[in-house]
N, C-alpha and C positions, 0 to 999 in steps of 0.2 A: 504494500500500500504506500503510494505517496501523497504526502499530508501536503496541502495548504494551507497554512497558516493568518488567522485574521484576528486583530488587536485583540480582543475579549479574553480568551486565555494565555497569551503572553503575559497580559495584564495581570491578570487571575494567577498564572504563577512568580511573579513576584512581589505582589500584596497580598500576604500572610492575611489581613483583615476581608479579603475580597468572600465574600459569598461560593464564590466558584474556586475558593483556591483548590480545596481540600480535590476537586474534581479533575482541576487543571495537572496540581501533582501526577494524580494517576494516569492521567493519559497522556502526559511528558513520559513517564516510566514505561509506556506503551509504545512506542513511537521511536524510530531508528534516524536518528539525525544522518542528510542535512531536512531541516520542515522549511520548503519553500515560501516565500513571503513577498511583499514587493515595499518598494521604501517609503510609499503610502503608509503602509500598517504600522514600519519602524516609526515616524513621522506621529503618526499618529499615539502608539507606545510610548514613545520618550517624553511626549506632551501628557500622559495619562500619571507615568510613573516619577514625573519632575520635581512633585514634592517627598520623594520618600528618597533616604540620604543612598546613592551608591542607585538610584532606581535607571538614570538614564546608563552610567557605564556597565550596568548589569545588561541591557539590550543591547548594545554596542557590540559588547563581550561575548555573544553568541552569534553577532556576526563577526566578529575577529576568529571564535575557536569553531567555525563552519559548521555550527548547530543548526543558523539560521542563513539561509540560500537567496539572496534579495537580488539575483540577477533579471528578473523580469524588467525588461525594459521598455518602457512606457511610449518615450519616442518612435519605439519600433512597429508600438500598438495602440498608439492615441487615435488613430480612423474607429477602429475596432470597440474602444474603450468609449469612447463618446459617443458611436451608439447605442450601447447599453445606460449611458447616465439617459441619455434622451427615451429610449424607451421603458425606464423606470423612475422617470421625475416625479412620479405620484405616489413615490414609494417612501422619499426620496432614495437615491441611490447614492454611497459617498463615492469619492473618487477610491479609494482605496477597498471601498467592495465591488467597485468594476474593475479595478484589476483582477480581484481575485477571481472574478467571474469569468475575465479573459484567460486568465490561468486556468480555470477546470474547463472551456473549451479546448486549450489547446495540449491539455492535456487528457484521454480519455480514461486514466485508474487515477488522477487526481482527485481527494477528498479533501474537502473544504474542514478542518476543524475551529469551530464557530463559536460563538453564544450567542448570534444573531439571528434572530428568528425570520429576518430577510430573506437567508438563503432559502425558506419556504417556498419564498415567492419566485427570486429570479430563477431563470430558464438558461442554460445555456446553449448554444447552437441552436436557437429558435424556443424549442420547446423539450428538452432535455432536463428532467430535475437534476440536480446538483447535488451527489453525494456529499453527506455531511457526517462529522463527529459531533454532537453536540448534547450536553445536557438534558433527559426528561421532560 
């Protein structure tokens, strides 16, 4: 299986206080690095985790020790990406959950591991649900 990765249990495991940690742990313990990602989510992470001390060089730090794989490159797929913000503006859709969404197109055993209950809704390659890891 290879993971997708989206901000929510990055988050989740490294706030010990998060609701999701304890969820997040197990399914980091589950999961055979590198978890692809895109620098949306990093972006997004580092802004979530900036009040907690060591929070941003801790995400930093899994992409220095190749945990985390943030080579999706956006330039290469912003046509791609900005149809999907467009056909999910009602959702809204963030920039960083169109990537990932361009990510499980162009990947077809990519799983999305979430706490986003979006990935419910988006499609990818028209009308393909979106394998996901996520929370009950």
């Amino acid at each position: 299986m290879r993971v997708i990765l989206d901000t929510g249990p990055l988050v989740a495991l490294l706030n010990s206080r998060d609701r999701h940690h304890g969820w997040a742990v197990d399914q980091w313990s589950r999961i055979a690095p590198p978890l692809r990602t895109c620098e949306s989510v990093l972006a997004e992470a580092c802004f979530l985790v900036q009040p907690f001390e060591r929070g941003q060089t801790a995400v930093l730090d899994l992409v220095r020790r190749s945990v985390l794989d943030a080579s999706f490159q956006l330039d290469d797929e912003a046509g791609a990406v900005s149809r999907l913000l467009k056909k999910y503006r009602d959702v809204p859709m963030s920039l960083a959950d169109g990537c990932l969404v361009r990510m499980a197109e162009l990947d077809d055993e990519g799983v999305v591991l979430t706490l986003d209950s979006d990935f419910r809704v988006y499609r990818k390659n028209g009308r393909q649900v979106i394998p996901t890891l996520s929370p009950d």
